[in-house]
Every structure is written in C-alpha cells, then in structure tokens.
C-alpha angles and dihedrals in degrees: 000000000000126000113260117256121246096175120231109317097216088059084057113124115246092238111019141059128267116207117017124188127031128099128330108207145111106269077048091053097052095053096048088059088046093056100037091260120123120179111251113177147136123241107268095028128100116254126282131208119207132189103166139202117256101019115211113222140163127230091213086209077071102059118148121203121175121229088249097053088046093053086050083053087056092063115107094216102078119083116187117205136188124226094337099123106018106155091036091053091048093047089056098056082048095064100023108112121242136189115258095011127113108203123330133291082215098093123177093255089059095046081063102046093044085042079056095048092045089060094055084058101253107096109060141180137232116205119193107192123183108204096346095312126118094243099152152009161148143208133194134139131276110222117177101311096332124103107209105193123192121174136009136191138190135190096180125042115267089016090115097042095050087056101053095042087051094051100047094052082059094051100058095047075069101056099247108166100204145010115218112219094171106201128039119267133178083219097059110038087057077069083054100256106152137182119267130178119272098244094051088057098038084057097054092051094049085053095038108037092084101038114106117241112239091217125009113194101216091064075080143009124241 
C-alpha cells in the first residue's frame, strides 16, 4: 500500500490544514513527524493533518526555569519515570479539562494509533508520581534528535511542569537540538519556547530526523 500523501509542507496553509482524510496509524504517523505534519481534529471529524506557519519550539539548551519552580524540583517527593505508563498518561491528557477548549483533539482512535507507535519504540511518556502516586505527565514522539511533545496533565500543581523540565534536562544530556511544541502557548513560551518561520523548522528536522541520540532517557527511569 502507498504512503499517504500529505502534499508539500511548505505549500501548508498557516492556519489551516493541509491534507485532511487518509490513516491514522502508526506507520502513518511516522511518517507525518518525519515530514513536519502532526494530526489536529475534532471527534467526529476526518483527520487532519497541520503544518503551520510559524511553528513554536524550544532549544532545550534554553531552557528557562524560574527559582520557584527549581526549588519545587528539590522536593524529594517527586519521582519521574519513563514509558512506563504510556496509554494511562495519555489517557489522562485526554481527560484532563482545559480553558477555552470544548471537548479534546485525543480521541480514542488516536489513543490506539500513538499506543501503536509507542510500542515500536517512537512515541514515549513521561510520569510524574508524588509519593508513589501518577500526579502528572506528559507524551509526545521522539523523531531523530528532535523531541515533538504533544500533550501534557497534572493533578497536583507543578506536576506537569516537573515532568517537562525533567525531560528536557535529559534531553539535552543526549544531544537533542529542538523540541517541537507545535502551536503557541502562554505556558510554554514562559520555558522559552518561541515562533520561528516553517521553512526554518522544517530545515532542522530534514537535518536531524536521522541523527542518533547519544542518550536517550526512556532506556531508564530517574
């Protein structure tokens, strides 16, 4: 069967997706990060398929944490793990309520095909536990040396937040070079992630999709 066609990503709309319909699965979704695309819809609506125009990442080397969020990292409480609970993290952002937002873009068809691509070892979770309890967390998919996240939850203040900067400081350790965030968010860009034009993204995953980690932090759990 042939790949499905996502057209040329530098002809996407800004705002808009660009190709709508076709599988979603995980060979699909592969693909789709290797190519800039990430799938955006509404239950009940075909898939879309969204490479937008600017596009908002993070240098994890630019990481910004504030000195009350450091001092929340210092607390012993906290454990961070590593695939450990893919589905039921993702589950989580799925459910989780959000400002603004009618509803959720994590159907259960998605849960599947990400599941799927989890397995293959491309999709991964972050768990953020306090005292032995799943408080926070976050999933996304690791493409190259770039880090594309995609939904976060928290069930504790700061849980979220644990997670990601955790992550990030593995990340870097491995020598990722970005962190895609896809769409703008107050939230983010307080880490420092910023806007930067397609073609410029879409150049540093062409060079980076088929680069090998040095470290990769779901081969163990801190």
């Amino acid at each position: 069967m042939p790949a499905w066609s996502f057209g040329n990503p530098n002809q996407a709309p800004a705002r808009a997706p660009l190709a709508v319909g076709g599988p979603l699965d995980a060979a699909t979704l592969l693909q789709a990060y290797r190519s800039g695309f990430f799938p955006w819809y509404s239950p009940g609506e075909p898939v879309q398929w969204w490479c937008p125009d600017p596009r908002f990442v993070l240098l994890p080397a630019n990481l910004r944490v504030t000195d009350s969020l450091a001092k929340v990292l210092r607390n012993t409480g906290w454990k961070v793990t590593y695939d450990q609970a893919f589905k039921t993290v993702m589950q989580a952002c799925a459910d989780s309520p959000r400002p603004g937002q009618d509803g959720t873009w994590i159907t259960p068809e998605m849960i599947d095909a990400y599941t799927a691509l989890h397995q293959l070892g491309h999709a991964h979770s972050v768990e953020v536990y306090w005292e032995g309890e799943l408080v926070g967390g976050l999933y996304g998919v690791s493409v190259g040396r770039i880090f594309h996240g995609e939904s976060m939850f928290y069930r504790r203040p700061n849980a979220s937040k644990v997670g990601f900067v955790t992550l990030v400081h593995a990340l870097i350790q491995g020598g990722y070079q970005l962190i895609d965030c896809q769409m703008p968010t107050e939230h983010l860009a307080n880490f420092g992630a910023f806007p930067v034009r397609r073609r410029e993204f879409l150049s540093v995953l062409e060079r980076e999709r088929n680069q090998v980690p040095s470290f990769q932090p779901w081969t163990r759990s801190t």
